[in-house]
N, CA, C and O of each residue as an XYZ file, in Angstrom:
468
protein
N      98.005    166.950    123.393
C      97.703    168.242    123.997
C      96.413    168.193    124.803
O      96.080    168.947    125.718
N      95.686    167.058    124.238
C      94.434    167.205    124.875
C      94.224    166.601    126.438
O      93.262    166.691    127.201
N      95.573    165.931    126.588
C      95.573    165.143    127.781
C      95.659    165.915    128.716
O      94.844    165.947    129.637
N      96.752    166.716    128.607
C      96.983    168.048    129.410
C      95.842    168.607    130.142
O      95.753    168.616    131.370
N      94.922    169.104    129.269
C      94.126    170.135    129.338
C      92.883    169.094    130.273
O      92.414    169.432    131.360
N      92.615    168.101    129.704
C      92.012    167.139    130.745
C      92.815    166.696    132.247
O      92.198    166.336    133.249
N      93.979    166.784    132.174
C      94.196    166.480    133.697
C      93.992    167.596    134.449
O      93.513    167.578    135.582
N      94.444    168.853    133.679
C      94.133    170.335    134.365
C      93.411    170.543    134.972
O      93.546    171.160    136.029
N      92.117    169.988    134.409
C      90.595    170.364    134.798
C      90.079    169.549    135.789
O      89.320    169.972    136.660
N      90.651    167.777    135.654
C      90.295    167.451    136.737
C      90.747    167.595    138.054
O      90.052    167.467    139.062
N      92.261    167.942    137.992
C      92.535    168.278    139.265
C      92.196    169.108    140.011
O      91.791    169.086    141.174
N      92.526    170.513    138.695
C      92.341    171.452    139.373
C      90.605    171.381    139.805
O      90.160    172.056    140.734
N      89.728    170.440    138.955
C      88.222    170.282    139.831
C      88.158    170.260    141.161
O      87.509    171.014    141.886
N      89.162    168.975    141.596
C      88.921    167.852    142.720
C      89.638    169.235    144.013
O      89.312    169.295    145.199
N      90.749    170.293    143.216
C      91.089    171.132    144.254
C      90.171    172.437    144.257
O      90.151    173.323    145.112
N      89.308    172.319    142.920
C      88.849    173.519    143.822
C      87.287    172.730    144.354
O      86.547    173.653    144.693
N      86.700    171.626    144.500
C      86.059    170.949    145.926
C      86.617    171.103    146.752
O      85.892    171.632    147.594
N      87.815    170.929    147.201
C      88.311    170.930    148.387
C      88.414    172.414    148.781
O      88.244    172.800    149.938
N      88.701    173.217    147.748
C      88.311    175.035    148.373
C      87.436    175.201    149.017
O      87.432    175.585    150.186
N      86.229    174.835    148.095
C      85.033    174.989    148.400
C      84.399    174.683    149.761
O      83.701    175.474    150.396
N      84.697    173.552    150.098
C      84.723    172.773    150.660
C      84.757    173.769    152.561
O      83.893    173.874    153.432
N      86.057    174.241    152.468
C      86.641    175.087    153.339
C      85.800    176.911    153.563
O      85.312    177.499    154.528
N      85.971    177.193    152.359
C      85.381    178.581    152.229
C      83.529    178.295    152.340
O      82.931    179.070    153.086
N      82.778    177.320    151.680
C      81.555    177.805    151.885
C      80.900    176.988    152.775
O      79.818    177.309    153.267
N      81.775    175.396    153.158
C      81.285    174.580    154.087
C      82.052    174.963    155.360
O      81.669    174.496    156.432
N      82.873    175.600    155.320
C      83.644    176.189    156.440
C      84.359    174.915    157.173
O      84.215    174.679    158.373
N      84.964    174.312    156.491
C      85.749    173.114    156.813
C      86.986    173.564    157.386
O      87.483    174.554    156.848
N      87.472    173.156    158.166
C      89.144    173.114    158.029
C      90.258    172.603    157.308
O      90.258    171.379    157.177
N      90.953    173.062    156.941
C      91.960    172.240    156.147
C      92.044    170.746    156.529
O      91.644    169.966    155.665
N      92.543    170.174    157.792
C      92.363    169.076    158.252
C      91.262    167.991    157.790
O      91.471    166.829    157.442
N      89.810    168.802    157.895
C      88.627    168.129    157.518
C      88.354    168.075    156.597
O      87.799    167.035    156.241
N      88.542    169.030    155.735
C      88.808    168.635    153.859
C      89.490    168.090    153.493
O      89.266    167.417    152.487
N      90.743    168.087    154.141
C      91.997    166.919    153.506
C      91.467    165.245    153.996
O      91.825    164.318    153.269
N      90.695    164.970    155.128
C      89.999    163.715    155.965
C      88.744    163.383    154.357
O      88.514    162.407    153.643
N      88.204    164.904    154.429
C      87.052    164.344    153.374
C      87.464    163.976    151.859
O      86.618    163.388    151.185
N      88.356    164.199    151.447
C      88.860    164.263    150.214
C      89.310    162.592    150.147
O      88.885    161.765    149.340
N      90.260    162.378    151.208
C      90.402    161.408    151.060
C      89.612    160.097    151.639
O      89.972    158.929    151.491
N      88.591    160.507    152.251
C      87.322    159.234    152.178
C      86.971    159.567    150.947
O      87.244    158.521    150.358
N      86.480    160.425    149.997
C      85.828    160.293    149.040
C      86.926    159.572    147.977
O      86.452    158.764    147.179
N      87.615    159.698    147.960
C      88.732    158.773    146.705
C      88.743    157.735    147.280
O      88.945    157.026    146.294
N      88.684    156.985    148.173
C      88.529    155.943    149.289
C      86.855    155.094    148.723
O      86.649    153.926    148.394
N      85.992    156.184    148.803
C      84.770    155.874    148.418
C      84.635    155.545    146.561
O      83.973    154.593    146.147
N      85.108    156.156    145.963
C      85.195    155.724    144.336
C      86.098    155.083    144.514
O      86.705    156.145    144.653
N      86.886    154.309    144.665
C      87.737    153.033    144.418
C      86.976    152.000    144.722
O      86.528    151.204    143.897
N      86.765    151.961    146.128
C      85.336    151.161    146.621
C      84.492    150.501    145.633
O      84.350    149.281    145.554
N      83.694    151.757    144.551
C      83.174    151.555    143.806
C      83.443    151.216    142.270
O      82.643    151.046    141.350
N      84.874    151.172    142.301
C      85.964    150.616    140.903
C      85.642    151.704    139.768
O      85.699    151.534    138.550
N      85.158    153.302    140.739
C      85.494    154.356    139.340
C      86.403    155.591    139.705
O      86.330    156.745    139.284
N      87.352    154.980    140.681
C      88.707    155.743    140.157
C      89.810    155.209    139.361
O      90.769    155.803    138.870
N      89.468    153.896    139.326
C      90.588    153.893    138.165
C      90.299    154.173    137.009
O      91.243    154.039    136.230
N      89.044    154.629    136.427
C      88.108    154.516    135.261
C      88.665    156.697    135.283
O      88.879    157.324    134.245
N      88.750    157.303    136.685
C      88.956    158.054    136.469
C      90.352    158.743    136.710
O      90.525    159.961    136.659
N      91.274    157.857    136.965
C      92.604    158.007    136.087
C      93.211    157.552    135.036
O      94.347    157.952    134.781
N      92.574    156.633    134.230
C      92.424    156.508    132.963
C      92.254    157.279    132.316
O      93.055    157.427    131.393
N      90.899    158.362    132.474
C      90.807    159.240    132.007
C      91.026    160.483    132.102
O      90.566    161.280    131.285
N      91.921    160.908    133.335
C      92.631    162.157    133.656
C      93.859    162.097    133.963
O      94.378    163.124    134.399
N      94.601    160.972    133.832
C      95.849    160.483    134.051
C      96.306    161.458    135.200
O      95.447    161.870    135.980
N      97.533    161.819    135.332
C      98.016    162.631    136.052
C      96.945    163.731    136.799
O      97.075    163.960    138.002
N      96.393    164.074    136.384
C      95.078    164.959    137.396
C      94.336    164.208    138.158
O      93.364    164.944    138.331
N      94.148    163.348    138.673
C      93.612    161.777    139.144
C      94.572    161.401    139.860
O      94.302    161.083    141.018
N      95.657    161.340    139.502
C      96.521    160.437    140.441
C      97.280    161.822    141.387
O      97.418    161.313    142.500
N      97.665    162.862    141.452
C      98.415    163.651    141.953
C      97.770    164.134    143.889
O      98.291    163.910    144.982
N      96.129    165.023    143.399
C      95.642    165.589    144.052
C      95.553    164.094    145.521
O      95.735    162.878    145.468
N      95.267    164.845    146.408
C      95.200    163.601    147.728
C      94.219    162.775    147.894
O      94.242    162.000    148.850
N      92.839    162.790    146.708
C      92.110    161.688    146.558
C      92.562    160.389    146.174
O      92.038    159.293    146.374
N      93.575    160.681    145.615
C      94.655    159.769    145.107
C      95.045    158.201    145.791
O      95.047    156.997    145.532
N      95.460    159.496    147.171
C      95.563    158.690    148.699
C      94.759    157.403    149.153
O      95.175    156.267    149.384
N      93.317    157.996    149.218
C      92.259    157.264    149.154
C      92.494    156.373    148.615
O      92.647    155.342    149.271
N      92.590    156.350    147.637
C      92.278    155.538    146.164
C      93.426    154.030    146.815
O      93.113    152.910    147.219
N      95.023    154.830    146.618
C      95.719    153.882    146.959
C      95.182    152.685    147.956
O      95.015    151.525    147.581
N      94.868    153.309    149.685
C      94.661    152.663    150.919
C      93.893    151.593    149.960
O      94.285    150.486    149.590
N      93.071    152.052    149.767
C      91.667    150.670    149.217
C      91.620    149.878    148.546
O      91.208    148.726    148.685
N      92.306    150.724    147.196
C      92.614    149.700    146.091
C      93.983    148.522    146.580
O      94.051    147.318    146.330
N      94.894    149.331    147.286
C      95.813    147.765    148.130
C      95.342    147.000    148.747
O      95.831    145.876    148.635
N      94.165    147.173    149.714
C      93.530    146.436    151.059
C      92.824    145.635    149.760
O      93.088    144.434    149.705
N      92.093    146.091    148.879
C      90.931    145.419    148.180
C      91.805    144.523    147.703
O      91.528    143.402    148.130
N      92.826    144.539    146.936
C      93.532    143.054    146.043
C      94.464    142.653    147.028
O      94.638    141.453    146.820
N      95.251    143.056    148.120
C      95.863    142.034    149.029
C      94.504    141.573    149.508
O      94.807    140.383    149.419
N      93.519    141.542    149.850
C      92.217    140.995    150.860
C      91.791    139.422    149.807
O      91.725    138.235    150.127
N      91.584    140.109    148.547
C      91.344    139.047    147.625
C      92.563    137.816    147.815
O      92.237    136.629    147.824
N      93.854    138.212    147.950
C      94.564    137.059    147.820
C      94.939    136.505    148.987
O      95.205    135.303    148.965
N      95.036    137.185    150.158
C      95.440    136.887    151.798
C      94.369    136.821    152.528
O      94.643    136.627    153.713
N      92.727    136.943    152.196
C      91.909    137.279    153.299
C      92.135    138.647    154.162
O      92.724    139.678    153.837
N      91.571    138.355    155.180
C      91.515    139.651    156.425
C      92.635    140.074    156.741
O      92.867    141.275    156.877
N      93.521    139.129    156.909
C      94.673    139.848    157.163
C      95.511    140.287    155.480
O      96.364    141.173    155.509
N      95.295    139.842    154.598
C      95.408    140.704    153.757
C      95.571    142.236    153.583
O      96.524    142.929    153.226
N      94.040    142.574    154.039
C      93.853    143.795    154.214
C      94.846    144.964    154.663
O      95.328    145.931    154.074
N      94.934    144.509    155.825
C      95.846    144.990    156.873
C      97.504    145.566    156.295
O      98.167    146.581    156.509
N      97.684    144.451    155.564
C      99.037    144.460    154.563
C      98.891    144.999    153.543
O      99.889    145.594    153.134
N      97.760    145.047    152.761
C      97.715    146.132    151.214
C      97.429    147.225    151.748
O      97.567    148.048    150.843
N      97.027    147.891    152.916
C      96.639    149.608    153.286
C      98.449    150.013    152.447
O      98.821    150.761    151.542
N      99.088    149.087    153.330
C     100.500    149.747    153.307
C     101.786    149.559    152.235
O     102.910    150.051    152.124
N     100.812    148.364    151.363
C     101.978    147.808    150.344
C     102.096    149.449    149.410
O     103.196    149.919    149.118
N     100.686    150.193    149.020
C     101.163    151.108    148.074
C     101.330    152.446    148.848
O     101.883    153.370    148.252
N     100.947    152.611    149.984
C     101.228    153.836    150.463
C     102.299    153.835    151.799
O     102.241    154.663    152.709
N     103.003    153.041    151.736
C     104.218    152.689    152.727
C     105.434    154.411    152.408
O     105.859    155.105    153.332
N     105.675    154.644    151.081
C     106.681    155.379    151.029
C     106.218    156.791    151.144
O     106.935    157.690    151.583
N     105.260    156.918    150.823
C     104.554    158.504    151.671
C     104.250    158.454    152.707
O     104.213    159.592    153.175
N     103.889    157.447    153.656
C     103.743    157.289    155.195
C     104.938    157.946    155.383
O     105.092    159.146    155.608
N     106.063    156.790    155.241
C     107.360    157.072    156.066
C     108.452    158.181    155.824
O     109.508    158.405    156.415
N     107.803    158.841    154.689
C     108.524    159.946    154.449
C     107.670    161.304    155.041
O     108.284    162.360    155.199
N     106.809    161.247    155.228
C     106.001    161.769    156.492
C     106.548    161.872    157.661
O     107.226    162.860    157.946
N     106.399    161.162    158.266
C     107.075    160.515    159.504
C     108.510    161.061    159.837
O     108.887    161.526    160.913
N     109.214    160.905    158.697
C     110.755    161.365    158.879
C     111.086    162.346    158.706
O     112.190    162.745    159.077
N     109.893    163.342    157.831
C     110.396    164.815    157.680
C     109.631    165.477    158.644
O     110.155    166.520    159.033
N     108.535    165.193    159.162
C     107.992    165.325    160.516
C     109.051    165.518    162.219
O     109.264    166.413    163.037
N     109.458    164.041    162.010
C     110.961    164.344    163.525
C     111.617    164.919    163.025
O     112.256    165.624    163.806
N     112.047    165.142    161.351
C     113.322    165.884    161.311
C     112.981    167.264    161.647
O     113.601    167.874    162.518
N     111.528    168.034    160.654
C     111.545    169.553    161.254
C     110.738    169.950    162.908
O     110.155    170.893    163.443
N     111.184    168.496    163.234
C     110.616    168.907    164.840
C     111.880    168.862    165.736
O     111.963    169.530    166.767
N     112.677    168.194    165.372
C     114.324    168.372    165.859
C     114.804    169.795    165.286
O     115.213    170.536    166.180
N     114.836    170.229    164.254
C     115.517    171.437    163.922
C     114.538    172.647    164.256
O     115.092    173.744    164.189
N     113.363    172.659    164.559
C     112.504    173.990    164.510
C     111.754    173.871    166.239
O     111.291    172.938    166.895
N     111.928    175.185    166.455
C     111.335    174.762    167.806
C     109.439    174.884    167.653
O     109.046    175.625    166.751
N     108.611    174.336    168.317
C     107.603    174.886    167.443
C     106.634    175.680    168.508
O     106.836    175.548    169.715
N     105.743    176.378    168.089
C     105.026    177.211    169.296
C     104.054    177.025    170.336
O     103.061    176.347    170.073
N     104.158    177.400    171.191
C     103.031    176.907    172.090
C     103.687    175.781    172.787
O     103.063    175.122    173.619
């Protein structure tokens, strides 16, 4: 039960920074979603997001710091085993299937919806 209540808190933490973020730094959605995910980008970097999905399991991994986390932590261990071009290849080994499902529901509601402007 207690796990619960710990992922709750961290997520719902990491989302309400990103409120915050918007309402008192007057961010845009765009630029909070950019900052959110350099900062999970930035603790992986530093090898304490996995320390902090360990300890928030699912509240850690869900929110879009997450994102971050992925790009780096792939580039960082493909880089270790391939070099430079490594890199290049782990951005995408763990975040390949949210790219491209992006991408595809993107042309699809741009084929079916006309959009404005």
């Amino acid at each position: 039960m207690l796990d619960y209540v710990i992922a709750f808190v961290v997520g719902g933490g990491i989302c309400f920074i990103g409120q915050m973020l918007m309402d008192i730094g007057k961010l845009s959605p765009t630029h909070t979603l950019s900052t959110l995910v350099v900062f999970g980008a930035l603790l992986d970097g530093f090898h304490l997001y996995d320390r902090l999905i360990d300890f928030a399991g699912a509240g850690a991994m869900v929110p879009i710091t997450s994102f971050g986390h992925s790009l780096v932590h792939g580039a960082m261990t493909e880089g270790d085993r391939y070099g430079f071009f490594g890199v290049g290849m782990g951005i995408f080994e763990l975040t390949s299937v949210g790219i491209s499902s992006t991408v595809l529901f993107s042309f699809l509601v741009a084929i079916f919806f006309k959009p404005k402007g």
